[in-house]
C-alpha positions as protocol buffer text, in pm:
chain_id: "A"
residue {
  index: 1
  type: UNK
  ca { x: 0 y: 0 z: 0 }
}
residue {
  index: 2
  type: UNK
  ca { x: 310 y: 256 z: 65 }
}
residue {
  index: 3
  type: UNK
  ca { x: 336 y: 254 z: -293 }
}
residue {
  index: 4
  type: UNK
  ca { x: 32 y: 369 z: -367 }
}
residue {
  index: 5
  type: UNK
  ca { x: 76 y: 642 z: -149 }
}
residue {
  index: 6
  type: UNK
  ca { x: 432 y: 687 z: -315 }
}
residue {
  index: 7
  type: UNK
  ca { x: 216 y: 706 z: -641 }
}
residue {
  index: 8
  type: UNK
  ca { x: -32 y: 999 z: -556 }
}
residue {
  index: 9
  type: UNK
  ca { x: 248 y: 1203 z: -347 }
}
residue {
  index: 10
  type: UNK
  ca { x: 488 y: 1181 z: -688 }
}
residue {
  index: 11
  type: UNK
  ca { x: 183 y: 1266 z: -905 }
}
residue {
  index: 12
  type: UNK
  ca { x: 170 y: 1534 z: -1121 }
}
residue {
  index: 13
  type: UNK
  ca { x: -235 y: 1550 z: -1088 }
}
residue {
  index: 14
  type: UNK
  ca { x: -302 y: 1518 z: -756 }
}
residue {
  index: 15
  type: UNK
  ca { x: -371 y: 1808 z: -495 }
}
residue {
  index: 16
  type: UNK
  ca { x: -341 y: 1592 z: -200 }
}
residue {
  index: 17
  type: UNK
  ca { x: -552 y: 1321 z: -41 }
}
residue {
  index: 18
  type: UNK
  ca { x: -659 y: 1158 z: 297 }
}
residue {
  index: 19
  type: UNK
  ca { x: -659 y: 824 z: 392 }
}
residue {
  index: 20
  type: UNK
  ca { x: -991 y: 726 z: 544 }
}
residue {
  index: 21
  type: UNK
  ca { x: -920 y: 366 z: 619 }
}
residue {
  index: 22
  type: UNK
  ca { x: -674 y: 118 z: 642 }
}
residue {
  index: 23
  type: UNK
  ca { x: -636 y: -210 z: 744 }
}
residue {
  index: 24
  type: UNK
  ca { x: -371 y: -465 z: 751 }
}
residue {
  index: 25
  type: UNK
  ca { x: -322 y: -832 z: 873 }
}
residue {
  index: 26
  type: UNK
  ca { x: -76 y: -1096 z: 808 }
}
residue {
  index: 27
  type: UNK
  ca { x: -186 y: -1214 z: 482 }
}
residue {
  index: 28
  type: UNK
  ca { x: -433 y: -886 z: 373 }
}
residue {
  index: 29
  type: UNK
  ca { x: -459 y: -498 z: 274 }
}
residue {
  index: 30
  type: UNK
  ca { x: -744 y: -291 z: 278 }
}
residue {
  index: 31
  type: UNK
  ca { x: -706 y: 56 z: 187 }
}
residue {
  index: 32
  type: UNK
  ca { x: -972 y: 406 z: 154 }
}
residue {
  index: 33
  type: UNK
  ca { x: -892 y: 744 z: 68 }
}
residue {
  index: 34
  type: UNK
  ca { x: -991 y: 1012 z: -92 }
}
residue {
  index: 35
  type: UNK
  ca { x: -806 y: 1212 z: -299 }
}
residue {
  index: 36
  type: UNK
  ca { x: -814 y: 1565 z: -493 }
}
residue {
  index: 37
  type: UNK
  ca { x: -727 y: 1611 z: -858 }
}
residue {
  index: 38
  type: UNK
  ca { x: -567 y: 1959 z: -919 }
}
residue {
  index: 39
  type: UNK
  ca { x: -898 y: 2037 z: -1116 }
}
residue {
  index: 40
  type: UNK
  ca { x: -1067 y: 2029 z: -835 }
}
residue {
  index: 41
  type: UNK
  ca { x: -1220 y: 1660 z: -900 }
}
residue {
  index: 42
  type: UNK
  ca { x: -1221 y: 1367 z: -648 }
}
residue {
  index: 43
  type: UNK
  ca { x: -1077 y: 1033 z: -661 }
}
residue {
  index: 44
  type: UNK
  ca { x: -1225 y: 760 z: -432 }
}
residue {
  index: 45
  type: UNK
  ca { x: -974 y: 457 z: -413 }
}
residue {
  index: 46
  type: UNK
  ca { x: -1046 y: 107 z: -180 }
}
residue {
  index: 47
  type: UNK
  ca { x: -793 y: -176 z: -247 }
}
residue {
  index: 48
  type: UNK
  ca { x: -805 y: -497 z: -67 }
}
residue {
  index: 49
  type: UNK
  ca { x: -524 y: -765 z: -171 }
}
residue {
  index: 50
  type: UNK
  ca { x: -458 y: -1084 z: -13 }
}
residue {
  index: 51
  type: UNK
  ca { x: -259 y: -1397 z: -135 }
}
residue {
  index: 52
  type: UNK
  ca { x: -571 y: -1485 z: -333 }
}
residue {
  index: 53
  type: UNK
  ca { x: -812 y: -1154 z: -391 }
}
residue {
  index: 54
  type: UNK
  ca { x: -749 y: -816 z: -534 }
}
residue {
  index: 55
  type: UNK
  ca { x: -1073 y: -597 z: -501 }
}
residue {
  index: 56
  type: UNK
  ca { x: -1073 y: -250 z: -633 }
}
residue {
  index: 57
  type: UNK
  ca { x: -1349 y: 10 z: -668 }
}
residue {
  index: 58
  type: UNK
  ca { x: -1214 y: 338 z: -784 }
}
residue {
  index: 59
  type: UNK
  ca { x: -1456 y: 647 z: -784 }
}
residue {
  index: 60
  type: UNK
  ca { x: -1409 y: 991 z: -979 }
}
residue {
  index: 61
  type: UNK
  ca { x: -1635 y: 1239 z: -907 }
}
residue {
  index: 62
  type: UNK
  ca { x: -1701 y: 1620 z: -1031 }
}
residue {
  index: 63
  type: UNK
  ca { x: -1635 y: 1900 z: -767 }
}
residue {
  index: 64
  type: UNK
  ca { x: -2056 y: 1863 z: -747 }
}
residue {
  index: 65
  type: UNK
  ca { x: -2056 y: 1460 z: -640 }
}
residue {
  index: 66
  type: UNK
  ca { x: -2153 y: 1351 z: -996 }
}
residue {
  index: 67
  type: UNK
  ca { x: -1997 y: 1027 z: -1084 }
}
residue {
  index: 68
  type: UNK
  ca { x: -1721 y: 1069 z: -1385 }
}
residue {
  index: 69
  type: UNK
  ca { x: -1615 y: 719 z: -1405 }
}
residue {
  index: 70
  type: UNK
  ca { x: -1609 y: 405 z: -1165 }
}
residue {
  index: 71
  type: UNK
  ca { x: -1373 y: 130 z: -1216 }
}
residue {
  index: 72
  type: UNK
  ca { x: -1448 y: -217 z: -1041 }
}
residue {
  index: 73
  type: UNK
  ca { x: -1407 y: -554 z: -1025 }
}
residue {
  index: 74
  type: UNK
  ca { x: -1719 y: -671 z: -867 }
}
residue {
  index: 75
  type: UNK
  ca { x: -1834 y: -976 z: -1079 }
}
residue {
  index: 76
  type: UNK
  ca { x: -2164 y: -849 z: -1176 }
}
residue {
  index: 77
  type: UNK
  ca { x: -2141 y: -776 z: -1585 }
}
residue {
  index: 78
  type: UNK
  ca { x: -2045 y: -1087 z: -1711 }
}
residue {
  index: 79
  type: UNK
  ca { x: -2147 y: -976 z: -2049 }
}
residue {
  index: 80
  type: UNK
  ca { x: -1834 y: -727 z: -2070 }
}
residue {
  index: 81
  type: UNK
  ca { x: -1573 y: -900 z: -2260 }
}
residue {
  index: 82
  type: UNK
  ca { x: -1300 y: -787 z: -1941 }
}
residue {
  index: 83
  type: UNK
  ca { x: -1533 y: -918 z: -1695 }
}
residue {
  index: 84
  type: UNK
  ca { x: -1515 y: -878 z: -1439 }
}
residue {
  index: 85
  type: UNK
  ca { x: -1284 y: -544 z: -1484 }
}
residue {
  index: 86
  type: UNK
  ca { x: -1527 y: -297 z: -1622 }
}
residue {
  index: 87
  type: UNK
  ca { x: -1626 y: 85 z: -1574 }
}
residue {
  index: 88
  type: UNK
  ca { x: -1930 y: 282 z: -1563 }
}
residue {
  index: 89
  type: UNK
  ca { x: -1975 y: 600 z: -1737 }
}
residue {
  index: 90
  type: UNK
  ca { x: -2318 y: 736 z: -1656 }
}
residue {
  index: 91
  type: UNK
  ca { x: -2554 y: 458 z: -1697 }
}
residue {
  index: 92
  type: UNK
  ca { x: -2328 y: 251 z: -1978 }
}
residue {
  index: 93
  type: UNK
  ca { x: -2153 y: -11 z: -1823 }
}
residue {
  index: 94
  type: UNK
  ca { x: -1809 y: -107 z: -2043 }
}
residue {
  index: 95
  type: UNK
  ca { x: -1498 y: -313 z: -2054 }
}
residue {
  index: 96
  type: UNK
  ca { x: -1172 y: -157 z: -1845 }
}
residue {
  index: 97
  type: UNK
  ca { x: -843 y: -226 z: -1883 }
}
residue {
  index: 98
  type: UNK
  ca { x: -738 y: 44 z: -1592 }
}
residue {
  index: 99
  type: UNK
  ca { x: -718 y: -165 z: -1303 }
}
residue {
  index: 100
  type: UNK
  ca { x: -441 y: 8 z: -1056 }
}
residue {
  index: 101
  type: UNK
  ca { x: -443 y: 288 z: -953 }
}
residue {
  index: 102
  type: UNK
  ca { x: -156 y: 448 z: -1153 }
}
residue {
  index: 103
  type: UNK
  ca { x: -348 y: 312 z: -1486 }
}
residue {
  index: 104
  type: UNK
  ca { x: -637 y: 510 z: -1372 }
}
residue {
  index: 105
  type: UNK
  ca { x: -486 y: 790 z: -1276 }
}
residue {
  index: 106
  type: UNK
  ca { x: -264 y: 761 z: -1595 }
}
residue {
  index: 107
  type: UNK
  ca { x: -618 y: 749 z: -1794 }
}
residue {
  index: 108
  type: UNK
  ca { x: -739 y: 1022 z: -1607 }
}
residue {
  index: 109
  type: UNK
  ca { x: -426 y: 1249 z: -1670 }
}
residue {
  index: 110
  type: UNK
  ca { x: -435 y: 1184 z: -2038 }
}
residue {
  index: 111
  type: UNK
  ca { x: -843 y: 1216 z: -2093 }
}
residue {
  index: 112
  type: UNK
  ca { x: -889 y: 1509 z: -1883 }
}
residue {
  index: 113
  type: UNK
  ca { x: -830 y: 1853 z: -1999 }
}
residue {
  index: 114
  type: UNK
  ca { x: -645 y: 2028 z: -1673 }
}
residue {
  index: 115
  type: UNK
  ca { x: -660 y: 2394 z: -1616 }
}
């Protein structure tokens, strides 16, 4: 998990962030935070890894709470040909290929025009 942190400190995109949970055991992970985009957008991360799962769900949100994009792994759209990696954008549910956080926030940095 430090590198993840590592990641969003050494980010050129990222304002800051706060972690809003973490848990770890012998053999698992679980991180939450929050963190701000320089454009004044959110980025919800939670990560749990163990020596058999890695759950993700990340978030990105709009200054005003609507939902940008969502990356997951919950195994719910079987139909998407990355199942069960997909995103939502809006209502349409798609396949993803962004499934760390540096892929998402390297998707991010390159689809989002930053002022």
């Amino acid at each position: 998990m430090q590198k993840i942190l590592n990641l969003l400190n050494s980010s050129g995109i990222v304002y800051g962030y706060e972690v809003l949970d973490f848990k770890q055991g012998d053999c698992f992970s679980y991180l939450k935070l929050r963190a701000e985009l320089i454009n004044s957008t959110y980025l919800y991360v939670r990560i749990y890894i163990s020596r058999v799962d890695y759950i993700y769900s990340f978030h990105w949100q709009d200054k005003n709470n609507n939902l940008i994009i969502r990356w997951d792994n919950a195994p719910h759209h079987n139909n998407v040909s990355t199942f069960p990696h997909h995103k939502h954008i809006g209502e349409q549910v798609t396949e993803s290929y962004e499934v760390t956080v540096e892929e998402v926030l390297s998707y991010i940095g390159k689809e989002t025009k930053w002022f």
